[in-house]
N, C-alpha and C positions, 0 to 999 in steps of 0.2 A: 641414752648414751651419755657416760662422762663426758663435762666439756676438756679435758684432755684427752681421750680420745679422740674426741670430732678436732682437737688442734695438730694432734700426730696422727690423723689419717693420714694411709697414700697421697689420696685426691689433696690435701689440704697442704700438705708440706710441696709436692709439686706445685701446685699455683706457687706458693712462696717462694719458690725456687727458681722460677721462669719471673716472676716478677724482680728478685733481687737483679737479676739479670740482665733484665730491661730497663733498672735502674743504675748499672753498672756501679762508677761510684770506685773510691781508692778503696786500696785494702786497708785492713786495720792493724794489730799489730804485729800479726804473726804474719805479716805477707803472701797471704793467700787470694787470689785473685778471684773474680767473680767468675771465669773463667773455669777456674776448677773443681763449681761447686760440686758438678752433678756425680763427678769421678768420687770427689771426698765424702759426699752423701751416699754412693752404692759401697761404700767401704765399710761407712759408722754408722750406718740409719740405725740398726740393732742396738749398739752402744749408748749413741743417742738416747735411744728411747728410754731405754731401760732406766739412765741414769736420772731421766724428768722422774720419770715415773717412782724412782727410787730416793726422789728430794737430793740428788746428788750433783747435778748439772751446776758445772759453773762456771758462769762466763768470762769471757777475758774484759779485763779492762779497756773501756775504749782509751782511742787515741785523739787526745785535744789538739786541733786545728784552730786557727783563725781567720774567719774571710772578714774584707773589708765593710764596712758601712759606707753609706752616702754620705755620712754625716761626719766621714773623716776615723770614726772610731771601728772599733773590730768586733766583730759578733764570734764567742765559743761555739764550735762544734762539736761534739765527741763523733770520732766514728767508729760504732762498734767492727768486732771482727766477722768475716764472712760468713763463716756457719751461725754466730750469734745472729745478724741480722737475717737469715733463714727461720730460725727458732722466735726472734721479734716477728717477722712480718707473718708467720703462720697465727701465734695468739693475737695479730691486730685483724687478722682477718675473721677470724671468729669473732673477736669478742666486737666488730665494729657490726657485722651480721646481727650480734643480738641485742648492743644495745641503740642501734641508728631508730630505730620505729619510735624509743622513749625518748629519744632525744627534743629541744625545743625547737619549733620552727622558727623561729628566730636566727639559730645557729645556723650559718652555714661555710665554717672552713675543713677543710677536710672529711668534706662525705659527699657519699655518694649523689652523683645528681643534683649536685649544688656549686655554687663558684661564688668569685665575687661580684661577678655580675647580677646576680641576684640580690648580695646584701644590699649592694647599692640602690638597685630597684627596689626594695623594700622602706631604706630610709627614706628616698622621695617622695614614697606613697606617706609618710607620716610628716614630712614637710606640706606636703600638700593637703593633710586632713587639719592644717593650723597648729604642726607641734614645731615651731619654728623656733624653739633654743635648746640647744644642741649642747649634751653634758659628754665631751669628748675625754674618757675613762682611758688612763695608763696606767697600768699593771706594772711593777718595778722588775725588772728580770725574771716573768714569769715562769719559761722553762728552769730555769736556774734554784727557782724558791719553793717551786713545789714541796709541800709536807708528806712525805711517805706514808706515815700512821695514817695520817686524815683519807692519802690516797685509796691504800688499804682497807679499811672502814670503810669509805664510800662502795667500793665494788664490791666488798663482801656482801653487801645491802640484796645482792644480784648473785653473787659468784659464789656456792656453797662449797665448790672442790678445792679441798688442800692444795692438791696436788698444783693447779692453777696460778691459787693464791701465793705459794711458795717460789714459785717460778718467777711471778710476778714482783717480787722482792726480791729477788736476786737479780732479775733485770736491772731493777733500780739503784740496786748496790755491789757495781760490778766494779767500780772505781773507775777512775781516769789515769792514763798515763800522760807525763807531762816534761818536756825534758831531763828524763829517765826515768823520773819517780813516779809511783802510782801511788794516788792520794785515794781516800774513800769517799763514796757519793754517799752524803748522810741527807741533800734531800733535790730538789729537780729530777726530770725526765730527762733520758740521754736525747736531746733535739739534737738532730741527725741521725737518726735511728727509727728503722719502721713502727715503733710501736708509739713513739713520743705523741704524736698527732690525735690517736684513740684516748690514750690515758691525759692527755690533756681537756681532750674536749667532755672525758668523765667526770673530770674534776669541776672543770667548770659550769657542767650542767646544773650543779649546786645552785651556783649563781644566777643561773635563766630562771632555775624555777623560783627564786629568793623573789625577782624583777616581774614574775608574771604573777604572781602571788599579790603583787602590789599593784600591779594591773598599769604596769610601766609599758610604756611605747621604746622596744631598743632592738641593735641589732646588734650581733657578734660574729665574728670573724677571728677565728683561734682566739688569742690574747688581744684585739682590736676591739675594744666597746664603745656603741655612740646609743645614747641614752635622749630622749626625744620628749619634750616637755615643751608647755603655753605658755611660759615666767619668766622671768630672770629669777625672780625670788624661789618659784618651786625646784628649779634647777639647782639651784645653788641649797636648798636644802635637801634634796634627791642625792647630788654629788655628796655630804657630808654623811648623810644617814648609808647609802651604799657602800661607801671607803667604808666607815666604821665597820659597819657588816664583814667586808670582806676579811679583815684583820681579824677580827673576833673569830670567823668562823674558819676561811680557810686560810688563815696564816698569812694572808699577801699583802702587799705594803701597796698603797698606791700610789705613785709619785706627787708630789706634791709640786711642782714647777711645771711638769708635763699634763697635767690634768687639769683641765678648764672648762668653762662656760661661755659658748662662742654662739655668732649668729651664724645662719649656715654658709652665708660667703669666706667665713673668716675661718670653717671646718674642714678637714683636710683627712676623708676617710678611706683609706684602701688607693690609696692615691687619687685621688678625685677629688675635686670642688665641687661645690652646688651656686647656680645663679639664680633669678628671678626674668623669665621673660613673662611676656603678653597671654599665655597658657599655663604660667602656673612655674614651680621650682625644676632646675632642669640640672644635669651635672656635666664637668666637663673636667679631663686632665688639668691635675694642679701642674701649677709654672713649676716646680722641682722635679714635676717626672717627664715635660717636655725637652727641659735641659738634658736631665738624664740620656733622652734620647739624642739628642744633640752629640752629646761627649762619647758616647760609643761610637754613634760614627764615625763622628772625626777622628777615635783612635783607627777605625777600620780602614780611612780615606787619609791617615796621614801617609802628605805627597812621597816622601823618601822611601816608605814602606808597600806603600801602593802601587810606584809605579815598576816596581821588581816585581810583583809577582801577575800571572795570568789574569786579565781582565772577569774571566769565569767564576774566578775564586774569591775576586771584588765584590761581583754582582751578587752572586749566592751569599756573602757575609751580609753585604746589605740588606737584600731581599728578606733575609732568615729574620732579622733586627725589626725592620720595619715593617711586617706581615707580624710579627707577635707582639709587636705595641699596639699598634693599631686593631689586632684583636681582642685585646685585653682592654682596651679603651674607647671601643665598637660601641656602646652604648651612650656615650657622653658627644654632648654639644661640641665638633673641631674640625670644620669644616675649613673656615677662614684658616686655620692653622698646618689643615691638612697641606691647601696648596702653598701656603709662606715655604713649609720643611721642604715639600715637594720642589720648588725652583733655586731651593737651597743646595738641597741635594742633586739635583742636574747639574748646577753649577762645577760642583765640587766632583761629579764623576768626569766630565767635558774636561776639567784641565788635568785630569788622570789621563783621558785617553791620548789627549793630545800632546803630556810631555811623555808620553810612551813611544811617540812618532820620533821625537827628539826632534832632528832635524827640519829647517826650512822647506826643504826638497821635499822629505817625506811627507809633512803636513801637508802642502800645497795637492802634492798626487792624490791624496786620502781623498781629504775637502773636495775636489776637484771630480772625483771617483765618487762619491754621494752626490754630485751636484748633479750627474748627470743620469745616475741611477732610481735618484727620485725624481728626475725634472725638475729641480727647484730653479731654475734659469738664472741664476746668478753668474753674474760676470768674472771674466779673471781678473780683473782688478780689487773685485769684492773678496773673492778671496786670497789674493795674497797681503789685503790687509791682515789678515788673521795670522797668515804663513811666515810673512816678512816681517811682524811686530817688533816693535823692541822693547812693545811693553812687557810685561810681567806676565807669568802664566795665569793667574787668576783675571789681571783685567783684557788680556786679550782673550780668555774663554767666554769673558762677558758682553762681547762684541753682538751685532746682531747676527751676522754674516755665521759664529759657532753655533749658535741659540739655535738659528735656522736649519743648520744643515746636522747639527746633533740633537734634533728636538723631542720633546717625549715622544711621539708616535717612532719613532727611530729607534731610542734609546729603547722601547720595551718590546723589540726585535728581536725573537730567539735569534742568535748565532747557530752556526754550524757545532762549536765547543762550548758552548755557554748561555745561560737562559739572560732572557730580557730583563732587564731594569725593572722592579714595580713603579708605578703611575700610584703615590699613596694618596692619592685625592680619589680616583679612580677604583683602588682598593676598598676606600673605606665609604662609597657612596655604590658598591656591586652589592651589599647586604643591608 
């Protein structure tokens, strides 16, 4: 079977279609919604086809977005249009089918059966076999620099159909629309777009087997490489000789300020650190993605904005945030740190609920109505310290008398309208 056929099968353009789908996602330029696809595909599938198959398809220019960095600056997106990202994620699902088995095991972003949980698991093991200096590789605007020829060349290595091949370069040169103007894509992958993830990790399969070839200790993660050497000296010739490589061969620049030679406390991969205990190298969230998680709550738990809306809507925003941190950083050493956020975060829900009460009157009844509902025997006095404050809402939530009677075993209390609080101490010590 042609691999254009096996990409415009039935079976294979549905997956694509149900996956677009579940990726939702804006429209691109024509304003077609993901919504619409399955109506606009039983219209044109015929059209469609004919015109791949006919070297005639072509796709609209995506549309350049910007989201922010942590780092203050902005990352380009293109997003292609609806029916195009149908047509991308049908050839990435093919061609990631045939070329994941050749892929290096080293590699592990974007495939099947892999995370970053793994890469990271894998650098430890090579801290721990004594490769303890750490050649931390940045690639200069990788999606953005990609060489088309080189890319082309590469898969044709693999990819004998025209038809494919053809497709496959008009992906890539679909142009960008940018406040009005469409400029042409002369080289990168449209990152934000299903296909960008496959053909990058084609590209840079070059590079693993360059590194294994050499009989290098490394891991990669899309465009994230950490290179794992016993030197300072070999390191730092390792780091020189592989830039060079990479310039020479596939065209990418490697930044020269961001790429260095770190011990592993000072490495910072996939958001993680590495420490040294008593059993050997171990890893844990870097202090910029604990903040991270910090700043989102606080936007979620700012007071003005918080205490307008349904308590339900609080908890589920929370719950959502710190259930996908704490699974993402499931493998790392933060235990002490789990319960610091954890009484942080109580704090900060406790003076939500209680300037929700507003009132003297009403805190006291509330308080008063848990005191008796759990037994906690506290006096009336104890609580209209609370009720009657004049302090602040924060330090009167910090009383013992709220602590007590808001306490986690409380606070992760399904409601009647709204789920419990997570306990992230408790979350991340259940697995």
């Amino acid at each position: 079977m042609e691999l254009m056929e096996m990409i415009l099968s039935q079976k294979n353009l549905e997956e694509a279609m149900k996956a677009v789908k579940s990726n939702k996602g804006a429209p691109g330029i024509d304003n077609m919604t993901v919504n619409e696809i399955d109506e606009y595909f039983k219209e044109n599938m015929d059209e469609i086809k004919t015109s791949i198959m006919n070297k005639k398809y072509e796709p609209l220019p995506v549309r350049r977005v910007y989201i922010p960095k942590p780092n203050g600056k902005e990352r380009p997106l293109g997003i292609p249009a609806v029916k195009d990202r149908v047509i991308q994620q049908a050839v990435a699902q093919v061609l990631s089918a045939m070329y994941d088995e050749h892929f290096s095991e080293h590699s592990h972003g974007f495939r099947p059966n892999r995370s970053a949980s793994g890469a990271v698991a894998e650098a430890l093991s090579y801290l721990n076999q004594g490769y303890e200096w750490v050649i931390d590789l940045d690639i200069e605007k990788f999606f953005d620099k990609v060489n088309h020829d080189k890319l082309i060349s590469i898969i044709r290595e693999r990819v004998k159909d025209d038809v494919t091949l053809h497709l496959l370069r008009k992906i890539l040169q679909a142009g960008v629309l940018e406040k009005g103007l469409v400029s042409p894509s002369e080289e990168g992958v449209p990152q934000g777009g299903p296909s960008s993830p496959i053909l990058s990790n084609i590209y840079l399969d070059k590079f693993d087997k360059e590194l294994e070839s050499r009989g290098l200790r490394f891991v990669r993660y899309a465009d994230d490489v950490n290179i794992f050497v016993k030197s300072e000296m070999a390191a730092d010739r390792v780091m020189k000789s592989v830039s060079s490589w990479l310039e020479r061969k596939l065209f990418l620049k490697v930044s020269a300020t961001k790429t260095k030679v770190v011990r592993p406390t000072k490495s910072i991969f996939l958001g993680f650190t590495f420490w040294r205990g008593s059993e050997g190298w171990k890893c844990k969230p870097a202090n910029d993605r604990k903040k991270r998680l910090y700043d989102k709550i606080r936007a979620v738990l700012c007071r003005k904005k918080a205490v307008a809306i349904p308590l339900a809507i609080t908890f589920m925003k929370v719950n959502e945030i710190t259930r996908g941190w704490i699974n993402y950083f499931r493998i790392g050493s933060m235990k002490g740190f789990m319960e610091k956020y954890g009484q942080w975060l109580r704090h900060k829900i406790r003076v939500i609920i209680i300037k929700q009460w507003k009132n003297c009157e009403t805190i006291y009844k509330n308080l008063w109505k848990l005191n008796r509902m759990f037994k906690c025997n506290l006096t009336d006095v104890d609580i209209r310290k609370v009720s009657g404050s004049r302090l602040g809402w924060y330090r009167r939530c910090g009383l013992s008398t709220a602590n007590y009677l808001l306490s986690p075993q409380i606070l992760a209390m399904k409601g009647a309208d709204r789920p419990g609080l997570v306990n992230p101490l408790e979350y991340y010590l259940s697995n």
